[in-house]
N, C-alpha and C positions, 0 to 999 in steps of 0.2 A: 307786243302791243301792236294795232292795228292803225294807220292812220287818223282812224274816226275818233281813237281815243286821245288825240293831241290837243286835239283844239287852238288856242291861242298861243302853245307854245312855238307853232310853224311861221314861219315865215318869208316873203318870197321878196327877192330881188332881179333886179335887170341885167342880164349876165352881160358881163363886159370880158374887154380883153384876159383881164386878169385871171377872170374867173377859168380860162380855156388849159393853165397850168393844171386845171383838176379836171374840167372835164375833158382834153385829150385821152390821159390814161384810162379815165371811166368809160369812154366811149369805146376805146380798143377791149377793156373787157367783157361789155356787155354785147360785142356784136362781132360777126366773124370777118363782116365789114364793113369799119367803120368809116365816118365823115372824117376826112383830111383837117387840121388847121385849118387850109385856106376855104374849107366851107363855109365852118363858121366865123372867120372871118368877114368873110364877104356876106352873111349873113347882118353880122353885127353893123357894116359897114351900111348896108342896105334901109339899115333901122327896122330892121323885121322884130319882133311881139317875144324878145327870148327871155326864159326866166329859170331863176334856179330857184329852188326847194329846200327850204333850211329847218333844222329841227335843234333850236339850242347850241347854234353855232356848226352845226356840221352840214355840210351839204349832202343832201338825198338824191336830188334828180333833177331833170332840168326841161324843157323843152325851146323849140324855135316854132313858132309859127309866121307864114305872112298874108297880109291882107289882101285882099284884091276886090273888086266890083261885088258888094254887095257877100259876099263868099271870105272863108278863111281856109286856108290850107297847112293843116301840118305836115312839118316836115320832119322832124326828128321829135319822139320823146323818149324819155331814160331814164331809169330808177336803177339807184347802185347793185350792183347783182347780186349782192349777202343781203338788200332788202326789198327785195321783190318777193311778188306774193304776200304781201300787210296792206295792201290798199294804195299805194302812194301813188299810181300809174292812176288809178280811179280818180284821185285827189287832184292829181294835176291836170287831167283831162277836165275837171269840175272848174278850176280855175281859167282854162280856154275859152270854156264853155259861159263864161260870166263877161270874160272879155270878148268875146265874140259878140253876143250880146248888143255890147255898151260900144261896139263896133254899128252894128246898124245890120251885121251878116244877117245873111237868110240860109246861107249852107255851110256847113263844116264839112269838107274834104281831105283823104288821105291815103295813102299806100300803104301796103303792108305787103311781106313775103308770104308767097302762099303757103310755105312749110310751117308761119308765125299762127301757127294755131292757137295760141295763147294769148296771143296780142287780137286775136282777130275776135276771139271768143270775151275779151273784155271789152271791146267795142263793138260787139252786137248788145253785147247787156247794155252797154251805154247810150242803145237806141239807132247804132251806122247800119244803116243795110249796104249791101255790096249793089255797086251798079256799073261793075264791068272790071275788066281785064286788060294788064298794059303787058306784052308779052313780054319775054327775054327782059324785063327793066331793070332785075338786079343782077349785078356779078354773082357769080358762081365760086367752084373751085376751077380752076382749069381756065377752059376756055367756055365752060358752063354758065348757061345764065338762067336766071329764073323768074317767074312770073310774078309781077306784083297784084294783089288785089284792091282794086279801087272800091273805098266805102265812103259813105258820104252821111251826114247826117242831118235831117231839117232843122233849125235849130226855132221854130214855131215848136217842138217838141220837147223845148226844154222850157222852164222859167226859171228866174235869176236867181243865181242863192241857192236854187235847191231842184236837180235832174228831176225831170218826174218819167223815170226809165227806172227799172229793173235793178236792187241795189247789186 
């Protein structure tokens, strides 16, 4: 089943401390490197926009966004790695995208690994175009680092409730 087919059985909550007991080990799985504790801590501490994704008790995925002038910036999203590819990363980006919104933003910003062609290619459908390049931004293996892509999205290009991008 795909996300679209849930409907009201989803549900999303404010990730707090507690929740960091699930999402540490989900973070180390879905990424070769991942956010520390004390990221998300200091996220949580900050009061940054962080949310988990529930489907009948179980947690799916989660993200952190934070606010700033007029603009939102994501910084981490995450859909558990046995469900990816169903929609949920779309689903939660849809959820940003309402509160960003109801924020007052006028841009959605974010990074992504240039090798994340997957990730890069669900946020073109969701309307980000690329608008530049932070060099060396992510660790590597070694002493290798890699390039992130900076995409950005007008969010005059969206209306509330419902993306009018590319499903």
């Amino acid at each position: 089943m795909s996300a679209s087919e849930f409907g009201a059985r989803v549900r999303w909550s404010a990730m707090t401390a507690e929740d960091l007991a699930w999402v540490l080990p989900t973070e180390r799985l879905a990424y070769s490197h991942p956010w520390r504790e004390q990221n998300f801590t200091d996220c949580l501490v900050a009061g940054y926009f962080a949310q988990v994704l529930w489907l009948e008790g179980e947690r799916l995925g989660y993200f952190v966004a934070m606010r700033g002038v007029e603009e939102i910036h994501l910084l981490n999203i995450t859909v558990v790695p046995s469900l990816q590819r169903q929609g949920w990363g779309r689903f939660m980006l849809d959820r940003l995208f309402d509160w960003s919104l109801e924020q007052g933003a006028l841009w959605l910003w974010l990074e992504v690994r240039q090798s994340n062609h997957r990730a890069i290619q669900v946020y073109q459908r969701r309307g980000f175009i690329t608008v530049g390049r932070r060099k060396l931004y992510y660790p590597g293996t070694g002493e290798q680092r890699e390039d992130a892509i900076v995409m950005g999205l007008p969010l005059k290009a969206v209306e509330r409730g419902s993306v009018r991008i590319e499903p």
